[in-house]
DRENTORDREN-649857 format. One line per 10 residues: number of its first residue (from 1); their letters; for each residue x, y, z of N, C-alpha, C. Coordinates in nm, 2 decimals. Last residue first. Layout:
BEGIN
NUM = A = X/Y/Z/X/Y/Z/X/Y/Z | ...
//
This chain:
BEGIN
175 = XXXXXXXXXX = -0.33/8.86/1.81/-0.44/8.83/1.81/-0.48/8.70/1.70 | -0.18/8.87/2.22/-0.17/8.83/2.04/-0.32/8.86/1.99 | -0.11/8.65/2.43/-0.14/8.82/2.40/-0.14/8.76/2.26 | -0.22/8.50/2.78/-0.11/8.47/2.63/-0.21/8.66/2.53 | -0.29/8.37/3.04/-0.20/8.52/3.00/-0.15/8.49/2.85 | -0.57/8.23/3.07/-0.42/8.21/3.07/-0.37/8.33/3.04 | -0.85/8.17/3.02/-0.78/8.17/3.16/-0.67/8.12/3.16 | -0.85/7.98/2.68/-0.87/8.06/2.81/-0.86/8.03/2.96 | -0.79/7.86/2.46/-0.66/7.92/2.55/-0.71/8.01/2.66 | -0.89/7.69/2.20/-0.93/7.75/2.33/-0.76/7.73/2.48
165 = XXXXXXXXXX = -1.01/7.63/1.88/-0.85/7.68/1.96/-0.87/7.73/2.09 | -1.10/7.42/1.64/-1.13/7.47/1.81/-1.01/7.50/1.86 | -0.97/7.42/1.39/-1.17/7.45/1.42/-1.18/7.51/1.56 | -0.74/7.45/1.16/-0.78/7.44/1.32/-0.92/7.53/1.32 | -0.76/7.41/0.91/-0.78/7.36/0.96/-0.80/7.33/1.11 | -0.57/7.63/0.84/-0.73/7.66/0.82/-0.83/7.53/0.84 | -0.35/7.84/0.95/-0.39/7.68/0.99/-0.53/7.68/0.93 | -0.33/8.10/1.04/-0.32/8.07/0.93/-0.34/7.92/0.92 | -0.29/8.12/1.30/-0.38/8.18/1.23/-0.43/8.15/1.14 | -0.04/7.98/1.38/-0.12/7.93/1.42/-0.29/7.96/1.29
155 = XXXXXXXXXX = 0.12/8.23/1.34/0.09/8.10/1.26/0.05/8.03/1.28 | 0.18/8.31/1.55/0.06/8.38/1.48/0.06/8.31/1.33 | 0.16/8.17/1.87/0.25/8.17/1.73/0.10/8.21/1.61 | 0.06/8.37/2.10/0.06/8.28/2.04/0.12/8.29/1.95 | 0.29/8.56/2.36/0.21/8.57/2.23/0.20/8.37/2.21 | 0.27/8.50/2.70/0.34/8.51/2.59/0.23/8.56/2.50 | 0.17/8.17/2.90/0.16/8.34/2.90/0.23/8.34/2.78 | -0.03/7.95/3.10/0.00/8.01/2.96/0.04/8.10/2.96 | -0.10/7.80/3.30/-0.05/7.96/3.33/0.03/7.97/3.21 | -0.48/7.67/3.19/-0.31/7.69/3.25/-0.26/7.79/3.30
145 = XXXXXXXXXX = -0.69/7.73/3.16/-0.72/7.72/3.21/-0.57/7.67/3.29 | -0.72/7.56/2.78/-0.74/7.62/2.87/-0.76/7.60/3.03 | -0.57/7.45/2.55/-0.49/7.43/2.68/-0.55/7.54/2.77 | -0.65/7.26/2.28/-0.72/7.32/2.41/-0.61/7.31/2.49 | -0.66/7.29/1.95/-0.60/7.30/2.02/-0.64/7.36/2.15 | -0.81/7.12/1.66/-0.80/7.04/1.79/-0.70/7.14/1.87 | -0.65/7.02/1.42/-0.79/7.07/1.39/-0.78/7.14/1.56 | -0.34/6.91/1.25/-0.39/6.99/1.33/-0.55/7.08/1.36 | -0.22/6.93/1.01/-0.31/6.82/1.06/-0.41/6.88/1.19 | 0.05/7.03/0.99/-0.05/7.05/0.91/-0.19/7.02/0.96
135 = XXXXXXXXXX = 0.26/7.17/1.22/0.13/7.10/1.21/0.04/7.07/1.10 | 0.35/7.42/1.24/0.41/7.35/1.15/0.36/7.18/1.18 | 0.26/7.55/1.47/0.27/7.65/1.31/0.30/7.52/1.22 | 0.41/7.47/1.65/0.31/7.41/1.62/0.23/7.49/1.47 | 0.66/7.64/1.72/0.66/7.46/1.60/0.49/7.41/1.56 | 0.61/7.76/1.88/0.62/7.82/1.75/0.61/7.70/1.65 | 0.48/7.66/2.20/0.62/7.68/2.10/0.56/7.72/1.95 | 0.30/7.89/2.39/0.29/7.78/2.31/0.41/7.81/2.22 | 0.49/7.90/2.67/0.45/7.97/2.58/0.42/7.86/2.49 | 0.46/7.86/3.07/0.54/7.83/2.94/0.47/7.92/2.82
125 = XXXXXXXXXX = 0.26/7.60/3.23/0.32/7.71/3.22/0.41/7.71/3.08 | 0.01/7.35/3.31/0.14/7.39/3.20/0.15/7.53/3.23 | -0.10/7.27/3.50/-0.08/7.33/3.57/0.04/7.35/3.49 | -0.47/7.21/3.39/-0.32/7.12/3.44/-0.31/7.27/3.51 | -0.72/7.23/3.23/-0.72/7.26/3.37/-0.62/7.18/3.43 | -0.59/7.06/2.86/-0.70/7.18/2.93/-0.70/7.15/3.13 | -0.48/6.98/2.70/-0.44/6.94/2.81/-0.44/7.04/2.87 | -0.52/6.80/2.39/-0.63/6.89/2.48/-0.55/6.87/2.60 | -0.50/6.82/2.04/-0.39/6.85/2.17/-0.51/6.86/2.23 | -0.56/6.67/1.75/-0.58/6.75/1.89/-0.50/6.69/1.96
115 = XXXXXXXXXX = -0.37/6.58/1.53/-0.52/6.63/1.49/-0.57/6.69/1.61 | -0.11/6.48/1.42/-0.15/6.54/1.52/-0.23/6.63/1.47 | 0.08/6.46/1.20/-0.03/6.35/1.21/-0.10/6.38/1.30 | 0.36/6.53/1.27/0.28/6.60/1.18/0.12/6.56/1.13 | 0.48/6.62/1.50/0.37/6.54/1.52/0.29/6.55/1.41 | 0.68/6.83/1.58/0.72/6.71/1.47/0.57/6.63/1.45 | 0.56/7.01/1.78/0.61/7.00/1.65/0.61/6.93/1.56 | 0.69/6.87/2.01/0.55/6.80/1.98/0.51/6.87/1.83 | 0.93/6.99/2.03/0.91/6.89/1.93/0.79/6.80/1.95 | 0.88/7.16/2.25/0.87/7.24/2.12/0.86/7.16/2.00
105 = XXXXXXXXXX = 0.67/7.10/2.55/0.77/7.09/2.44/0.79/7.10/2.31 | 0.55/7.28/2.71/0.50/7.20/2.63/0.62/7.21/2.58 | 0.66/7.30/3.11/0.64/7.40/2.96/0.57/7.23/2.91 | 0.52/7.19/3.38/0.61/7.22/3.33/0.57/7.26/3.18 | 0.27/6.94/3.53/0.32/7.06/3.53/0.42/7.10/3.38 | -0.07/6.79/3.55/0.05/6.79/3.49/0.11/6.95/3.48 | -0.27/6.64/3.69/-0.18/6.78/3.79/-0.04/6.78/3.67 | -0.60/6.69/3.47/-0.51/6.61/3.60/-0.42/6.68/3.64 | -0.75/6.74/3.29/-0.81/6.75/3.42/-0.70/6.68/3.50 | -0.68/6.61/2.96/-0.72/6.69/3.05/-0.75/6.67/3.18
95 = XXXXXXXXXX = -0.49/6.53/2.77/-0.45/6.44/2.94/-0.53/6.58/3.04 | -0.50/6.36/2.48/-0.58/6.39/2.56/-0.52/6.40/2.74 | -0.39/6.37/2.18/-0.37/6.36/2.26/-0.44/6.47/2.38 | -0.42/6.19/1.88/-0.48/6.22/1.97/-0.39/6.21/2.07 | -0.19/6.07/1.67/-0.31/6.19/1.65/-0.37/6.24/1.73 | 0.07/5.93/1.60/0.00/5.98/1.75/-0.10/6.11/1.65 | 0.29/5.79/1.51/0.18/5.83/1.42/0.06/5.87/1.49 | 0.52/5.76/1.64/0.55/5.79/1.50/0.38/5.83/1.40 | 0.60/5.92/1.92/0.53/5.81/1.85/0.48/5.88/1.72 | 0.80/6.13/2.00/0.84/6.00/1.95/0.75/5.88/1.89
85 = XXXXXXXXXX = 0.62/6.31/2.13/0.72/6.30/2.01/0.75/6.23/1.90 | 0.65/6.17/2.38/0.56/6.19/2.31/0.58/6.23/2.15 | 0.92/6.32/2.50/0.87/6.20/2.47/0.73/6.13/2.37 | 0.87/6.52/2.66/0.92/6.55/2.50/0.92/6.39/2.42 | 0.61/6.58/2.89/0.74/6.48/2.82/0.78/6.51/2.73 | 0.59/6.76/3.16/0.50/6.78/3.01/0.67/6.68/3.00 | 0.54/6.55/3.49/0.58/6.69/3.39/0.57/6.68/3.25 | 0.26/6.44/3.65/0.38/6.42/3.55/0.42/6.54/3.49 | -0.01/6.30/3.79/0.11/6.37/3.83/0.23/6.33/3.76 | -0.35/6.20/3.73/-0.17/6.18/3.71/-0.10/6.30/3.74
75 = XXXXXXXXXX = -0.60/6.26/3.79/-0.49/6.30/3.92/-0.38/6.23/3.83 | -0.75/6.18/3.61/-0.72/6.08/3.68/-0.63/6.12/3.73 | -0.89/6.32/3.37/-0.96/6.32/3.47/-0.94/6.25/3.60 | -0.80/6.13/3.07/-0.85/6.23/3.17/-0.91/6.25/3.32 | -0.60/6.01/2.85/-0.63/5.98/3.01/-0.71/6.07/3.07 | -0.57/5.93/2.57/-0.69/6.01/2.63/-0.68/5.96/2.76 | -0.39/5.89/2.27/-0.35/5.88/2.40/-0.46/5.97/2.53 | -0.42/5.72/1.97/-0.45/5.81/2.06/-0.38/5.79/2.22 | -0.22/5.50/1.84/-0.32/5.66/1.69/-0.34/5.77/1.83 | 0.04/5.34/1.80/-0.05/5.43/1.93/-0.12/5.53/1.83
65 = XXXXXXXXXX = 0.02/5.08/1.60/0.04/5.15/1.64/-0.06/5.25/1.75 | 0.03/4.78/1.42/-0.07/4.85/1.49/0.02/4.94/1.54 | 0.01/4.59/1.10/0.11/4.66/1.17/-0.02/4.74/1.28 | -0.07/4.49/0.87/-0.01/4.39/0.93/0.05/4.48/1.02 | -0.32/4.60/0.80/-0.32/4.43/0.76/-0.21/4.43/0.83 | -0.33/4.89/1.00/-0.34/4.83/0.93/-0.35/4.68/0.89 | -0.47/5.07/1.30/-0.41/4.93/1.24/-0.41/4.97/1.07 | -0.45/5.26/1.63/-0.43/5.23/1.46/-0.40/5.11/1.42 | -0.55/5.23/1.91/-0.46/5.19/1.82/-0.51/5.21/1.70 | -0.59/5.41/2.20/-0.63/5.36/2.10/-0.54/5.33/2.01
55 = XXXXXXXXXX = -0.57/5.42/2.59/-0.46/5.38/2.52/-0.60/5.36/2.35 | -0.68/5.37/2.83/-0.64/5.56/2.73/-0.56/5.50/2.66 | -0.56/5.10/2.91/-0.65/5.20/3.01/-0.59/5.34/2.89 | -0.48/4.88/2.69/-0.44/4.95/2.80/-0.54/5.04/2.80 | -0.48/4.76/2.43/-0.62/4.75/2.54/-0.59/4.79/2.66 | -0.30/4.76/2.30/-0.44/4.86/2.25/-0.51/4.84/2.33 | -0.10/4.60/2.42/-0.11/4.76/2.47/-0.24/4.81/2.44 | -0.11/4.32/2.50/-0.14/4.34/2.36/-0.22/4.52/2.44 | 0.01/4.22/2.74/0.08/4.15/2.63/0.02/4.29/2.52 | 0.03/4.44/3.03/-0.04/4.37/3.01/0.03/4.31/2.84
45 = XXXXXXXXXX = 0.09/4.67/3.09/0.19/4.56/3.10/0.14/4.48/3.03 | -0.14/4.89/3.27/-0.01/4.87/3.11/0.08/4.79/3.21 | -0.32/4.87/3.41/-0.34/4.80/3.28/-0.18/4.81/3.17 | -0.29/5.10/3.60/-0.23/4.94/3.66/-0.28/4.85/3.51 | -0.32/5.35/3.52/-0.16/5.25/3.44/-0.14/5.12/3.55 | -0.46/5.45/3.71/-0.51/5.37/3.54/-0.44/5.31/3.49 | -0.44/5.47/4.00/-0.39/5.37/3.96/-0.48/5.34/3.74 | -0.52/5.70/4.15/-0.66/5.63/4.03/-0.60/5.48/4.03 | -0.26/5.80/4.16/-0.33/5.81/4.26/-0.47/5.73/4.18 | 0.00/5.79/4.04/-0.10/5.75/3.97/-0.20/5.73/4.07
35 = XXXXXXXXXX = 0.28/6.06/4.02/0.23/5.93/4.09/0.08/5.96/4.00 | 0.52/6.07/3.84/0.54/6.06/3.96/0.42/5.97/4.05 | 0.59/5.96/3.49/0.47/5.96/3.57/0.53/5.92/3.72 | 0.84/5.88/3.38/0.79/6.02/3.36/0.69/6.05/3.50 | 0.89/5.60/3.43/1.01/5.70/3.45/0.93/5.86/3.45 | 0.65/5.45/3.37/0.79/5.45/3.52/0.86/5.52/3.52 | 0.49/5.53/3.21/0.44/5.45/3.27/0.55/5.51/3.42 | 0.67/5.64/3.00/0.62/5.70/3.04/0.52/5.65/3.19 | 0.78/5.37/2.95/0.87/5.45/3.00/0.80/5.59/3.03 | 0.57/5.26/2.84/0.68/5.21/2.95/0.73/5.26/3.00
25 = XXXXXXXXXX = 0.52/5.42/2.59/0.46/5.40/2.68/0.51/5.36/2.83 | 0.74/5.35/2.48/0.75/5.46/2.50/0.68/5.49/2.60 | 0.77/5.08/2.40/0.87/5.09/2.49/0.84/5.24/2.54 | 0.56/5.10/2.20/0.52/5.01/2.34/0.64/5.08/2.47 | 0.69/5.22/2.01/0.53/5.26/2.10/0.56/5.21/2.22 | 0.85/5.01/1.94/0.87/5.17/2.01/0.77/5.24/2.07 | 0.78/4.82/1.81/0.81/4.81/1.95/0.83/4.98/2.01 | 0.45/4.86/1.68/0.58/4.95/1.69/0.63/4.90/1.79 | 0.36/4.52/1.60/0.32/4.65/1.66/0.40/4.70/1.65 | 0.22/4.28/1.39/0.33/4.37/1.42/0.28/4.49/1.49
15 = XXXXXXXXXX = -0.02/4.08/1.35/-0.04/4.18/1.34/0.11/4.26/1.45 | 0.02/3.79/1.18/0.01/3.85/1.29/0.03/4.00/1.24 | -0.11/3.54/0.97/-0.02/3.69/1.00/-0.09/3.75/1.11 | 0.03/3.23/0.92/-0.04/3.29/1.02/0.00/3.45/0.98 | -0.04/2.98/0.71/0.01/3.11/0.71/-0.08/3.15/0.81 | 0.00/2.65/0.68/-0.07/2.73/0.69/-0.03/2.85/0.73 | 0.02/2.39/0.45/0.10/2.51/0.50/-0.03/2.60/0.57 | 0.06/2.02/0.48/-0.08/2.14/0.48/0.02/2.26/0.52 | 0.14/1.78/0.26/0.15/1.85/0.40/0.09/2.01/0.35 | 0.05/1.43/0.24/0.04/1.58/0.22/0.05/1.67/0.35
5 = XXXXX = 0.17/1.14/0.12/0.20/1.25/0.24/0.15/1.36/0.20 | 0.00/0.84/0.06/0.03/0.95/0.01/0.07/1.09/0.12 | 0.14/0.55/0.07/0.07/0.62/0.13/0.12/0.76/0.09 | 0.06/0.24/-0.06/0.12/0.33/-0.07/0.04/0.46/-0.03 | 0.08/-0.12/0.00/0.00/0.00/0.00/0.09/0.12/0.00
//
């Protein structure tokens, strides 16, 4: 008798994430964030990040990424990161209502996929950087209710895609 061998291939695709997302997250997790009084970031560790606590992903067929970042309203205690930056396709970012201090960083600039900023009732000081002139994408800017001061970048003006720009209850001049 003769026996016939077939062998079956089967193709798995997995869905690739940015390790760099992940590691940035992590590092915003333990090195940036002083304290988590809520505990939200008791979910990051966890294997598959898009289902961390404010955490949304972008996908495509083979690759996921951080698209959003929306913590609100959870007492985090952290200084503004330049970190953020770094994720390569970040459109949302949300960290209203909690105790975050220090300036905005000037290479949140580079974000050229960045559709809102909202990090409305913190405790940012500082001037909005000039970089953000250089946003195409940009719909989305709320930092009311900081200690904003300065001029706005008056290229901002010119953005004809920014719909909501609210900077109230802050010291900033311009028109």
């Amino acid at each position: 008798m003769k026996c016939a061998h077939h062998v079956i291939y089967i193709l798995c695709i997995q869905t690739l994430v940015l390790a760099a997302d992940v590691d940035l997250l992590m590092t915003f997790k333990h090195r940036v964030v002083k304290r988590d009084p809520s505990s939200v970031l008791s979910s990051w560790g966890s294997r598959d990040y898009c289902t961390w606590y404010g955490i949304k992903c972008g996908r495509d067929a083979s690759l996921s990424w951080v698209d959003t970042i929306s913590i609100t309203s959870s007492r985090l205690e952290f200084a503004m990161w330049d970190g953020f930056a770094h994720f390569q396709r970040l459109r949302y970012i949300n960290f209203s209502t909690n105790r975050i201090t220090g300036g905005i960083p000037w290479n949140l600039g580079r974000l050229k996929s960045l559709v809102s900023l909202d990090l409305s009732f913190n405790d940012i000081y500082g001037t909005i950087p000039s970089s953000f002139n250089d946003i195409p994408s940009l719909e989305i800017l709320v930092l009311r209710k900081n200690r904003m001061h300065g001029a706005f970048p008056s290229g901002l003006c010119g953005n004809t895609k920014l719909r909501i720009f609210d900077m109230g209850f802050n010291k900033l001049t311009g028109r």
